[in-house]
Backbone atoms as SQL, in Angstrom:
CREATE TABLE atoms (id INTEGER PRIMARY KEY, chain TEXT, resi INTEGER, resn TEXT, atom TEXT, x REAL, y REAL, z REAL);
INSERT INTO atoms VALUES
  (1, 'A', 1, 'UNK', 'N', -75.646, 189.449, 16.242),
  (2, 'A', 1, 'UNK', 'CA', -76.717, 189.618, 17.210),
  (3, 'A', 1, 'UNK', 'C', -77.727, 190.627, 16.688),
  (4, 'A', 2, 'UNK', 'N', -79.021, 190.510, 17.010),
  (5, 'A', 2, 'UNK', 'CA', -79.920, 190.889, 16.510),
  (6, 'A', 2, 'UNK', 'C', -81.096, 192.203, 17.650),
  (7, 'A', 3, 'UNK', 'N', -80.681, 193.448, 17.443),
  (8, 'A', 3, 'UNK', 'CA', -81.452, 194.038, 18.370),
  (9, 'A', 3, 'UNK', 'C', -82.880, 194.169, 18.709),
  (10, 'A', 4, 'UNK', 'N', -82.705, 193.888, 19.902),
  (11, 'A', 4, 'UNK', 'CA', -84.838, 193.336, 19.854),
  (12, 'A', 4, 'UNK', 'C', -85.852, 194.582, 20.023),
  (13, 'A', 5, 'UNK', 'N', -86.598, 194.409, 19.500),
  (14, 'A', 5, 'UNK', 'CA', -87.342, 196.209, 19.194),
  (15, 'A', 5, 'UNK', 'C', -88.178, 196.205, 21.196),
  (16, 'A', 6, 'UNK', 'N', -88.452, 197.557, 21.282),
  (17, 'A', 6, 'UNK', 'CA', -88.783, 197.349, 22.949),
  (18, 'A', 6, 'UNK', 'C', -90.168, 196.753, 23.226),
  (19, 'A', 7, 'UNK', 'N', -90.926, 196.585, 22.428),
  (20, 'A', 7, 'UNK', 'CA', -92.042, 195.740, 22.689),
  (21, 'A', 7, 'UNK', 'C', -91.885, 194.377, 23.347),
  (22, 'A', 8, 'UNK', 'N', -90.474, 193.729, 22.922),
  (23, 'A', 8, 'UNK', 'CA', -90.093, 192.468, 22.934),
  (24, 'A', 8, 'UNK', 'C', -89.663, 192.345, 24.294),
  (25, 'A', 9, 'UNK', 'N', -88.647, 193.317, 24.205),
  (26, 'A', 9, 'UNK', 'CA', -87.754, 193.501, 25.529),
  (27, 'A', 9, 'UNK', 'C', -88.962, 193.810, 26.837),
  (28, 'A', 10, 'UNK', 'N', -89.993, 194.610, 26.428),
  (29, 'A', 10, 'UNK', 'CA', -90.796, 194.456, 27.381),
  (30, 'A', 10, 'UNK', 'C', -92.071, 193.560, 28.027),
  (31, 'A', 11, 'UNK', 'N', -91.789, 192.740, 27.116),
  (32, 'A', 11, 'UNK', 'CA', -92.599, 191.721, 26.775),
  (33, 'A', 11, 'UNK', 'C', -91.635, 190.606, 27.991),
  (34, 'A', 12, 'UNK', 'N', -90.116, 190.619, 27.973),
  (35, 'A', 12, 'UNK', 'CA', -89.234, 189.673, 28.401),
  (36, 'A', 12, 'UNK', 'C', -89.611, 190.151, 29.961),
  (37, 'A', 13, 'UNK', 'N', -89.576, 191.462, 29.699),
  (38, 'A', 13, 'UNK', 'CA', -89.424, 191.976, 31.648),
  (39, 'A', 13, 'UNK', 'C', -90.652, 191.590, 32.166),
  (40, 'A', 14, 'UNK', 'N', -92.001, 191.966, 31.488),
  (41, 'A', 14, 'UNK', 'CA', -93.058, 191.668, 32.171),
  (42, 'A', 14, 'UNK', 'C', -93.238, 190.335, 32.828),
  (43, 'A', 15, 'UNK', 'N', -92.096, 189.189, 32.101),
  (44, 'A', 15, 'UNK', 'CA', -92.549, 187.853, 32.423),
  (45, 'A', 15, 'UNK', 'C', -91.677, 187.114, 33.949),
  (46, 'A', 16, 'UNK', 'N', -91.099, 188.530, 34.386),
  (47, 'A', 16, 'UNK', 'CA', -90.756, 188.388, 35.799),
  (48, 'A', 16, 'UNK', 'C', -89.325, 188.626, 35.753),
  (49, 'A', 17, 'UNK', 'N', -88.640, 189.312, 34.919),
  (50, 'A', 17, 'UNK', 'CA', -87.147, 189.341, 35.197),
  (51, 'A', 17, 'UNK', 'C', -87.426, 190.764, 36.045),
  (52, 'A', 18, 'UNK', 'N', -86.289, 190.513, 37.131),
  (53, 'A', 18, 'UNK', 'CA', -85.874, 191.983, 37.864),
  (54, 'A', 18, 'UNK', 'C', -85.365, 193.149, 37.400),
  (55, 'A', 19, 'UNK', 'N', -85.489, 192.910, 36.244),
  (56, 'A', 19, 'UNK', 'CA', -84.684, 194.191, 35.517),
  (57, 'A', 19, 'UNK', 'C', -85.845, 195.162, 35.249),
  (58, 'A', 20, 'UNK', 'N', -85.460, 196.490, 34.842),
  (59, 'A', 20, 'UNK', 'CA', -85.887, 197.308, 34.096),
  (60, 'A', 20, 'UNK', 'C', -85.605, 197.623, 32.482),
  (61, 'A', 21, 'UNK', 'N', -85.900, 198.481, 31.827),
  (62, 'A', 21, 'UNK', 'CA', -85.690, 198.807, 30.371),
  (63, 'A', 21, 'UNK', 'C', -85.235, 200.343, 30.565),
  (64, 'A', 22, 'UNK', 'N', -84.285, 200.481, 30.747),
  (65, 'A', 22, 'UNK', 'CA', -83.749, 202.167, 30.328),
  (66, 'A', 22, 'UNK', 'C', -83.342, 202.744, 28.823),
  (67, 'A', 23, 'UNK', 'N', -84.105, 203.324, 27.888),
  (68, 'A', 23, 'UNK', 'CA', -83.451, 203.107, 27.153),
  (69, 'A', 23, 'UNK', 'C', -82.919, 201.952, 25.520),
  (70, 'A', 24, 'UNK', 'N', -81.680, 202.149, 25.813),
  (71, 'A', 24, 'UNK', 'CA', -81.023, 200.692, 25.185),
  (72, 'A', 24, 'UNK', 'C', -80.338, 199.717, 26.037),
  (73, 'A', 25, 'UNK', 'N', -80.822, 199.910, 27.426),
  (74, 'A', 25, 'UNK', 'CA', -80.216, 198.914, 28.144),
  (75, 'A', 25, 'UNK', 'C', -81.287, 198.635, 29.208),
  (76, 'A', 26, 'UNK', 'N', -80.247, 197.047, 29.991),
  (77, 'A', 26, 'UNK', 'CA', -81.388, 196.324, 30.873),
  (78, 'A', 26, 'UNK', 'C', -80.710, 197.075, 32.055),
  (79, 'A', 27, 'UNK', 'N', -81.491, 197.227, 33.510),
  (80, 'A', 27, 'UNK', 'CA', -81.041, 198.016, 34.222),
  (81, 'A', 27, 'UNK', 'C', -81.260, 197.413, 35.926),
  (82, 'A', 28, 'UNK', 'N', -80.343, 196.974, 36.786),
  (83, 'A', 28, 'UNK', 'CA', -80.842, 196.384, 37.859),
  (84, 'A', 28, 'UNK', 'C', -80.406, 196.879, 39.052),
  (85, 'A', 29, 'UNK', 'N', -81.014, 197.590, 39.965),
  (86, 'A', 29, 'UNK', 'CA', -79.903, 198.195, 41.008),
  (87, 'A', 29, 'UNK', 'C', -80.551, 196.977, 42.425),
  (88, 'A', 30, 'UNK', 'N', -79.197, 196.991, 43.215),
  (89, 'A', 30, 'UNK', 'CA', -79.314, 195.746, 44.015),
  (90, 'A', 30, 'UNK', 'C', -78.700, 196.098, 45.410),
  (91, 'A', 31, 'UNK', 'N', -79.353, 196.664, 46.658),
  (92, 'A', 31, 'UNK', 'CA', -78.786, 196.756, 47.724),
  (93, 'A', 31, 'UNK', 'C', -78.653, 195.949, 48.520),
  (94, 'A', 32, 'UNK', 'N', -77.127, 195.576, 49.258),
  (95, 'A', 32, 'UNK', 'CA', -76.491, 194.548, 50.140),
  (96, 'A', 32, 'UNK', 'C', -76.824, 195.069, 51.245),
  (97, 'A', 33, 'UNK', 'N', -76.286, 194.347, 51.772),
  (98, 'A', 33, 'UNK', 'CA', -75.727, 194.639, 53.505),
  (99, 'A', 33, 'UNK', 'C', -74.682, 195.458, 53.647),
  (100, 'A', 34, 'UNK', 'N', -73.765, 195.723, 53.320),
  (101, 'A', 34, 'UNK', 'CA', -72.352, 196.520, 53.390),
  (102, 'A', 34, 'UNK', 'C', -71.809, 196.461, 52.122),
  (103, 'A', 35, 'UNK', 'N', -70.769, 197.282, 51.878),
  (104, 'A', 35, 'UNK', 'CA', -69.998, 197.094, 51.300),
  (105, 'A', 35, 'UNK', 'C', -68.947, 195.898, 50.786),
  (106, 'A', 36, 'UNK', 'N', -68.716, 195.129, 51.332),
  (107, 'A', 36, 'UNK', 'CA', -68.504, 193.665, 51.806),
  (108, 'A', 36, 'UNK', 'C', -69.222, 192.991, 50.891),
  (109, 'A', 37, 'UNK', 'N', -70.445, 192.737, 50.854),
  (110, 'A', 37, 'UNK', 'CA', -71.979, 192.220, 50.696),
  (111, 'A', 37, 'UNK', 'C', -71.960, 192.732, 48.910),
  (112, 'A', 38, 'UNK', 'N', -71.582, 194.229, 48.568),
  (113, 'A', 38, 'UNK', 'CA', -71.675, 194.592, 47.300),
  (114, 'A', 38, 'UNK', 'C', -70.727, 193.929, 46.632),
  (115, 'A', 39, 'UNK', 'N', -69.429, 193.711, 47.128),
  (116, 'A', 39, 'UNK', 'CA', -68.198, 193.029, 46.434),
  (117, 'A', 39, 'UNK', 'C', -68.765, 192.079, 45.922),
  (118, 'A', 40, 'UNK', 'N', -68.933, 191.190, 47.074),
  (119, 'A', 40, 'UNK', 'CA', -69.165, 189.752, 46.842),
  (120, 'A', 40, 'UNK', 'C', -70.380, 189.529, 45.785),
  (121, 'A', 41, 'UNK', 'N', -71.054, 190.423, 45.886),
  (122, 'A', 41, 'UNK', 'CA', -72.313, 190.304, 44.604),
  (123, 'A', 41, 'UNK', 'C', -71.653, 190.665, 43.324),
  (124, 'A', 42, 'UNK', 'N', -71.205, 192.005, 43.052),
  (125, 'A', 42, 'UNK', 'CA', -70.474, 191.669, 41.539),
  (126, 'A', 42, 'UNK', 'C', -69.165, 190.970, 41.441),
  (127, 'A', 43, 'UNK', 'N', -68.506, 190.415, 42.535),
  (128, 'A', 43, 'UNK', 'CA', -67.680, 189.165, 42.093),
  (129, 'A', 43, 'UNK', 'C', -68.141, 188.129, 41.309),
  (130, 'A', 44, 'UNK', 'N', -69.561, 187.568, 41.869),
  (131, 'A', 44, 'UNK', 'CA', -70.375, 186.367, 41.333),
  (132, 'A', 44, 'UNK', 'C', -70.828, 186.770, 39.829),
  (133, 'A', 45, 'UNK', 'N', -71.696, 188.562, 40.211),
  (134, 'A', 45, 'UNK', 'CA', -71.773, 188.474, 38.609),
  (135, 'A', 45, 'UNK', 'C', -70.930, 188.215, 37.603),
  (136, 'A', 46, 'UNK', 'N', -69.532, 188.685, 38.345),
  (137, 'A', 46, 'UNK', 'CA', -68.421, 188.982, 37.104),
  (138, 'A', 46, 'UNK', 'C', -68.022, 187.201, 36.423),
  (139, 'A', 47, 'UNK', 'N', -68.174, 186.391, 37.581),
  (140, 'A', 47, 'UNK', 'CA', -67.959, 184.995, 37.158),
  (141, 'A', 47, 'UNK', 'C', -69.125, 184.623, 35.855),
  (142, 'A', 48, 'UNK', 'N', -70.113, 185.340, 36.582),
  (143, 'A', 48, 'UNK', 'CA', -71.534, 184.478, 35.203),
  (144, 'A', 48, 'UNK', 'C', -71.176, 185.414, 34.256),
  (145, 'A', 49, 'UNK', 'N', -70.675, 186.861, 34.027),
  (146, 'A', 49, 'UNK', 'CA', -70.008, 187.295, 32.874),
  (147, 'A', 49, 'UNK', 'C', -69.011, 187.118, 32.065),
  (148, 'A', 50, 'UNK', 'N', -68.154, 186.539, 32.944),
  (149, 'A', 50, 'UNK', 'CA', -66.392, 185.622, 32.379),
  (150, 'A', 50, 'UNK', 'C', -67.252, 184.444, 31.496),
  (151, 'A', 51, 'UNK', 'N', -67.978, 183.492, 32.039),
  (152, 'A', 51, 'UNK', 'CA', -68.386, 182.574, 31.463),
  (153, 'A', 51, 'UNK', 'C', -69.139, 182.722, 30.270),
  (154, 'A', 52, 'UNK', 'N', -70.514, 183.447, 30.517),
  (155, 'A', 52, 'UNK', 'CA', -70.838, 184.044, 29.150),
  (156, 'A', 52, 'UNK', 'C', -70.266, 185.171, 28.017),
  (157, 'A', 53, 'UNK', 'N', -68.805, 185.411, 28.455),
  (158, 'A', 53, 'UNK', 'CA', -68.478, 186.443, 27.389),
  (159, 'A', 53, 'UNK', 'C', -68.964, 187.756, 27.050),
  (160, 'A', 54, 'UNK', 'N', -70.269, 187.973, 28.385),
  (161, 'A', 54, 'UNK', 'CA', -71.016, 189.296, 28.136),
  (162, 'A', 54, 'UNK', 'C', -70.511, 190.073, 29.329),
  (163, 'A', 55, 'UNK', 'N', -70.329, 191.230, 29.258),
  (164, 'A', 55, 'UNK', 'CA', -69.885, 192.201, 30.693),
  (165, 'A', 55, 'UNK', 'C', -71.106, 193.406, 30.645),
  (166, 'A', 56, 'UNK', 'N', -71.424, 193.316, 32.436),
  (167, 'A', 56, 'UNK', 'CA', -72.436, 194.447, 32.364),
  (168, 'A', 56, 'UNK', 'C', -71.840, 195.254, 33.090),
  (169, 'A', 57, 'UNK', 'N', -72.182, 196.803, 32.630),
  (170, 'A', 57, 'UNK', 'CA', -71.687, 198.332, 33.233),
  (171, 'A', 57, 'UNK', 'C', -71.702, 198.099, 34.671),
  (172, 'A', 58, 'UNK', 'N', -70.627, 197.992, 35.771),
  (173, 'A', 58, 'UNK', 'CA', -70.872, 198.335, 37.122),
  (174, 'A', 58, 'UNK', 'C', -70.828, 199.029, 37.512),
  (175, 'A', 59, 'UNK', 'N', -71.397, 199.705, 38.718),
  (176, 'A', 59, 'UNK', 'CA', -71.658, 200.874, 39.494),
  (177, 'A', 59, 'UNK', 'C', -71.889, 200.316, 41.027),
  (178, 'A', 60, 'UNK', 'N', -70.413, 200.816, 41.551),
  (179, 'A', 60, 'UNK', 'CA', -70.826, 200.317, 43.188),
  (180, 'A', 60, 'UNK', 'C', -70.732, 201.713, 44.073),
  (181, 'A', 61, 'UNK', 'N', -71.705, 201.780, 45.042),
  (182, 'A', 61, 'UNK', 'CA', -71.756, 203.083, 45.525),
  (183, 'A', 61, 'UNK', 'C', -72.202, 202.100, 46.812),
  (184, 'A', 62, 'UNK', 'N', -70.771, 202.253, 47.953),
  (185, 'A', 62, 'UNK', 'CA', -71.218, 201.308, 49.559),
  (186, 'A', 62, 'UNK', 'C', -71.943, 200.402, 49.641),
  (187, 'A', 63, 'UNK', 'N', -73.270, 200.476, 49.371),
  (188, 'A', 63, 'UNK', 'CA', -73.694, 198.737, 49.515),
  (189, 'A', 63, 'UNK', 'C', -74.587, 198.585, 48.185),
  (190, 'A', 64, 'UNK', 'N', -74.785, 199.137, 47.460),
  (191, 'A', 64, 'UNK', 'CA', -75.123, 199.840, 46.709),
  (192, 'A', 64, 'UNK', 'C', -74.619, 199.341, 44.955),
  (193, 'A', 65, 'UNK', 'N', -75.321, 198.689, 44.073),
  (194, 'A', 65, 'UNK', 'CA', -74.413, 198.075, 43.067),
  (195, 'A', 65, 'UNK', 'C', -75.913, 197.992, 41.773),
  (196, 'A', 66, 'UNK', 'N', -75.305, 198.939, 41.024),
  (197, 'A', 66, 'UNK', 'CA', -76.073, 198.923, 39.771),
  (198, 'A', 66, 'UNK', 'C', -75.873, 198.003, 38.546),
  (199, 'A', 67, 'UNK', 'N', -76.515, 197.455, 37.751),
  (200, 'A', 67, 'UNK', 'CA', -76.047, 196.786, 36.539),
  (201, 'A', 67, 'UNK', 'C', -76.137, 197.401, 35.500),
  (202, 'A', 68, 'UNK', 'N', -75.883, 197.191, 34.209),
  (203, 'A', 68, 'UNK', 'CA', -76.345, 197.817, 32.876),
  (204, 'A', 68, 'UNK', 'C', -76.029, 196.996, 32.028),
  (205, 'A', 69, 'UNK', 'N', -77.154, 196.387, 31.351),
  (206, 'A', 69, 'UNK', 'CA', -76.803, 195.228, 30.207),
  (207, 'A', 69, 'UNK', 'C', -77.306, 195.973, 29.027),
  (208, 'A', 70, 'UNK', 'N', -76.096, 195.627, 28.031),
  (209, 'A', 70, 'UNK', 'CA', -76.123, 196.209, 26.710),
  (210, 'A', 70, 'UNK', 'C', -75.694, 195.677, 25.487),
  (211, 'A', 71, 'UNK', 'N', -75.812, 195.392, 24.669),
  (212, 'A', 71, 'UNK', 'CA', -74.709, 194.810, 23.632),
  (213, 'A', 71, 'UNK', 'C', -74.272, 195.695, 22.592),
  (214, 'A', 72, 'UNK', 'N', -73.065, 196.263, 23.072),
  (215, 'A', 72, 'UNK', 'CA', -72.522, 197.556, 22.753),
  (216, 'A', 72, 'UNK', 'C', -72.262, 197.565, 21.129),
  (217, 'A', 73, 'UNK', 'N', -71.639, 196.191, 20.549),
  (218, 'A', 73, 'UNK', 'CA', -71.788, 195.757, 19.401),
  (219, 'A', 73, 'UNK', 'C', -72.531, 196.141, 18.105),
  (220, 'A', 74, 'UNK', 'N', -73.901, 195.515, 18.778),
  (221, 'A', 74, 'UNK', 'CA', -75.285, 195.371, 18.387),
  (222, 'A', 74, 'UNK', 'C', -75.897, 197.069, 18.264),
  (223, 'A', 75, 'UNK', 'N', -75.379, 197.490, 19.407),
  (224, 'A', 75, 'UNK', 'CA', -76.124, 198.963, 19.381),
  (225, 'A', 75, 'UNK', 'C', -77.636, 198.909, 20.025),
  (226, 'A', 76, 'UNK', 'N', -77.723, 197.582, 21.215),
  (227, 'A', 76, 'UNK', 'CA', -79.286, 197.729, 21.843),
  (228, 'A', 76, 'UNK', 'C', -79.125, 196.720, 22.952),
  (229, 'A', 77, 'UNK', 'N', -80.487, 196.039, 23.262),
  (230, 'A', 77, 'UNK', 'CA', -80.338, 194.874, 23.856),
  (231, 'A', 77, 'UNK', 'C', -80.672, 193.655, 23.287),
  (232, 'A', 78, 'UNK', 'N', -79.838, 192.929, 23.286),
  (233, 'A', 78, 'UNK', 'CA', -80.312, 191.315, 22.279),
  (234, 'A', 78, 'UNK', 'C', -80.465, 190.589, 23.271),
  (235, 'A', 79, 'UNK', 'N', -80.951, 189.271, 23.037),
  (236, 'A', 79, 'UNK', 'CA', -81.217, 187.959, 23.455),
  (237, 'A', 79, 'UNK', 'C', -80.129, 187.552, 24.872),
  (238, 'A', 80, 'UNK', 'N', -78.998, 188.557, 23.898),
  (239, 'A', 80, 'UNK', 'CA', -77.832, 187.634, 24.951),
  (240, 'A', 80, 'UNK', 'C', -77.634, 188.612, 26.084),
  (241, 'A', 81, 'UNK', 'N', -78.253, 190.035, 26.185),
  (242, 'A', 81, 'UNK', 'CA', -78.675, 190.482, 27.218),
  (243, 'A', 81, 'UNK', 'C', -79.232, 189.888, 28.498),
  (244, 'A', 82, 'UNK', 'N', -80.621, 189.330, 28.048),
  (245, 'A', 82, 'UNK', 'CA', -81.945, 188.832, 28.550),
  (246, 'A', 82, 'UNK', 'C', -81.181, 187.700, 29.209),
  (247, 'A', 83, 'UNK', 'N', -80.486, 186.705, 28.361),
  (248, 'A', 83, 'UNK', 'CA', -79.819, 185.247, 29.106),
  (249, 'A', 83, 'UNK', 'C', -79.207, 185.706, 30.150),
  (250, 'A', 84, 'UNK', 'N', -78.309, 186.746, 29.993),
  (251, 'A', 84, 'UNK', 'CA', -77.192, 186.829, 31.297),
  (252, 'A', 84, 'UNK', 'C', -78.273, 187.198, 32.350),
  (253, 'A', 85, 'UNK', 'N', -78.972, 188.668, 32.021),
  (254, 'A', 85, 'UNK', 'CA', -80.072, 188.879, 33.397),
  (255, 'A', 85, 'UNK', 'C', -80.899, 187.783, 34.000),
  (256, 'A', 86, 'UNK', 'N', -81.471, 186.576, 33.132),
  (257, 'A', 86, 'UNK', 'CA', -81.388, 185.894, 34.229),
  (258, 'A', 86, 'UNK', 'C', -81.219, 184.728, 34.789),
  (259, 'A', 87, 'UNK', 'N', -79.865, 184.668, 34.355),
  (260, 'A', 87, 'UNK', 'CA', -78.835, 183.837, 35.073),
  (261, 'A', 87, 'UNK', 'C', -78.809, 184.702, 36.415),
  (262, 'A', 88, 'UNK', 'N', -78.124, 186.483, 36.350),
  (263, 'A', 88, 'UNK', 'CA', -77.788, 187.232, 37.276),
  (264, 'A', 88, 'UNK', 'C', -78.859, 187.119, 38.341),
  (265, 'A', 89, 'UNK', 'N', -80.115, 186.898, 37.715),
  (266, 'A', 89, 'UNK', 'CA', -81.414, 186.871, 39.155),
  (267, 'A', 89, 'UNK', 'C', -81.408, 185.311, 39.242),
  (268, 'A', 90, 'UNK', 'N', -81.120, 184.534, 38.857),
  (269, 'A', 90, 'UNK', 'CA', -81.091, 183.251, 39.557),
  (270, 'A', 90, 'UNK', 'C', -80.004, 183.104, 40.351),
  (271, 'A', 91, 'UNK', 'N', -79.157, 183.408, 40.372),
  (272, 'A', 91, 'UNK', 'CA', -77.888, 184.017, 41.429),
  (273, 'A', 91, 'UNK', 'C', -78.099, 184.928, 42.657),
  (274, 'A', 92, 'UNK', 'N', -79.034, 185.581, 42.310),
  (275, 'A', 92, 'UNK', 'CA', -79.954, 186.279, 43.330),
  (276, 'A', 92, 'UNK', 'C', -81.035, 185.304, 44.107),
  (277, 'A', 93, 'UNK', 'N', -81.021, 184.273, 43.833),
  (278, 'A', 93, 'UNK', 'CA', -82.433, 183.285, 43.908),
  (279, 'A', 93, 'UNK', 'C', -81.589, 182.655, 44.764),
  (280, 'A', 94, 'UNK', 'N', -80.416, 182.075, 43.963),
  (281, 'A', 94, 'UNK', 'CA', -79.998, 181.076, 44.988),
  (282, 'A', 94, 'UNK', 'C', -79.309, 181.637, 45.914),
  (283, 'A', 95, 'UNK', 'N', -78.865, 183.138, 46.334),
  (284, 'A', 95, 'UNK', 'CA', -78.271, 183.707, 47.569),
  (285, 'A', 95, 'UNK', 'C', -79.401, 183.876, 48.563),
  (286, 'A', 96, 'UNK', 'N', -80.687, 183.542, 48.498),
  (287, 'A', 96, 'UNK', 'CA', -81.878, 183.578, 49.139),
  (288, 'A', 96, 'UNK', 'C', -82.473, 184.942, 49.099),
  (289, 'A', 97, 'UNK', 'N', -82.429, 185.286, 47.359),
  (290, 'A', 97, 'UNK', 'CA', -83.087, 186.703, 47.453),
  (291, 'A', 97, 'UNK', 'C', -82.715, 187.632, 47.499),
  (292, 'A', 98, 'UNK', 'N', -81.104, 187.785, 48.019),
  (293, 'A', 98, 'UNK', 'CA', -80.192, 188.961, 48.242),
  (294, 'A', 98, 'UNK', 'C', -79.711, 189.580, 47.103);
């Protein structure tokens, strides 16, 4: 995997992904309804992460659920960052936005 210099990476966000750029990582914080509501959101992520083989940093604080995409590997964010984020916001798309 190939680390993408941040011009690129910001080049990817500007074109509408929900993420941010922290750094060497993609960054998404996402408030539910409850606690309940946070589960069930990184359950789903964790499925589109099982499937793609990529895992992002979680952080759940009550309803409250941060991401962190990285490719720890690589030492930045690659391509296969960018795919999972947005898969993760089309998962957001199809929960109607949540």
């Amino acid at each position: 995997m190939t680390v993408l210099d941040p011009d690129a990476v910001d080049r990817a966000l500007a074109g509408g992904l929900g993420w941010e750029r922290s750094g060497d990582e993609l960054v998404k914080v996402r408030t539910g309804r409850d606690f309940a509501d946070a589960l069930g959101y990184v359950n789903a992520v964790g499925a589109l992460a099982e499937a793609a083989d990529h895992h992002p940093d979680v952080d759940i604080r009550w309803n409250t659920v941060t991401l962190r995409l990285s490719t720890h590997s690589a030492g930045g964010i690659t391509e296969k960052d960018l795919d999972l984020a947005r898969r993760i916001d089309a998962l957001a798309q199809e929960a109607g936005g949540r």
